[in-house]
C-alpha positions, 0 to 999 in steps of 0.5 A: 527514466523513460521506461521506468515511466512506462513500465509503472503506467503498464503497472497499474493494471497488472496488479503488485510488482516487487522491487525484484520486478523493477530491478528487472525491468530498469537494470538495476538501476537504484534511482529508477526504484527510488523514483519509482517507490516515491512516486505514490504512497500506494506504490510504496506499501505494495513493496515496503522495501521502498522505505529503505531508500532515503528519499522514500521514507523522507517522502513518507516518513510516518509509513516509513517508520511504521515499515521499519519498525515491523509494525506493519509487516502482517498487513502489507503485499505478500506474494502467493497469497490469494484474497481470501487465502489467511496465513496466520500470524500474531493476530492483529485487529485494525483499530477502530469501529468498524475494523474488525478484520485482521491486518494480514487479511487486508494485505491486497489492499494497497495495490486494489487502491492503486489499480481501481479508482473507487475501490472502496465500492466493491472493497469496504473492507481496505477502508481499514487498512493502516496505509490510509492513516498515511495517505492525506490529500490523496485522490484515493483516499476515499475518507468520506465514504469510508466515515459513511460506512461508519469508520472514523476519519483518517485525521490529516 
C-alpha cells in the first residue's frame, strides 16, 4: 500500500496513467487499483476501467453508470491523442449555453483538472466536460467560475 501512495503522489504531474501503469508499478495487485481509482473522481475518469471495480462505482455511482453504459466512451482518456488532435466519433455536443465543443474534444480534461489546480484559468473549455456533473464538494470543481463564464451550475 506504500507504494501505491507514492506512486499516485508521483502521478499527479506526470499526466494519465492507465490501470496498465498501475498494474505495473503494484504487481497487480487489484486492491491497490481498486484504491487507487476510488481515491478521487478525476483519477477515476482519467481510466473508466475504474468503474469495473465495485468499490469504485459504489463510490461514484452516477459516473459509473454513465461509464458503463458507453454513454461517455468519446469524452474520457484516450492514449495517443494529442489536445488539439480529433478523432471523429458520432459527434456529441455538450449540453448547455456555452458547450459548444464536442465531447471527444474534451477527452484531457480530467487529468488538466487533476494535475493543475486552477485549471479552469487556462482550460475554459473542461467546464464542459460531463465528469463535473459527478464532482459535488470537490475542491476542483471550480462551478462558480465556470457560472461566470456563462455556463450553468452543476446541481449538487
Amino acid at each position: 500500500m506504500k507504494t501505491l501512495g507514492i506512486f499516485v503522489i508521483l502521478a499527479v504531474g506526470k499526466g494519465v496513467y492507465t490501470q496498465d501503469d498501475i498494474l505495473k508499478k503494484t504487481k497487480g495487485s487489484v486492491s491497490d487499483i481498486s484504491v487507487w481509482c476510488a481515491a478521487d473522481i478525476l483519477m477515476t475518469a482519467q481510466d473508466p476501467k475504474c468503474c469495473n471495480y465495485e468499490a469504485v462505482t459504489q463510490k461514484f455511482p452516477n459516473f459509473c453508470k454513465s461509464v458503463l453504459s458507453g454513454k461517455l466512451d468519446s469524452c474520457l482518456a484516450a492514449q495517443n491523442r494529442t489536445r488539439t488532435e480529433q478523432n471523429k466519433p458520432v459527434r456529441e455536443k455538450r449540453q448547455g449555453a456555452g458547450c459548444n465543443t464536442a465531447c471527444y474534444n474534451l477527452w484531457y480534461c480530467p487529468g488538466v483538472m487533476w494535475n493543475q489546480p486552477s485549471w479552469y484559468q487556462s482550460y475554459e473549455e473542461c467546464c464542459c466536460h460531463p465528469v463535473r456533473l459527478s464532482m459535488c464538494g470537490h475542491p476542483r470543481l471550480y462551478d462558480a467560475e465556470c457560472v461566470a463564464i456563462g455556463l450553468p451550475p452543476v446541481n449538487c
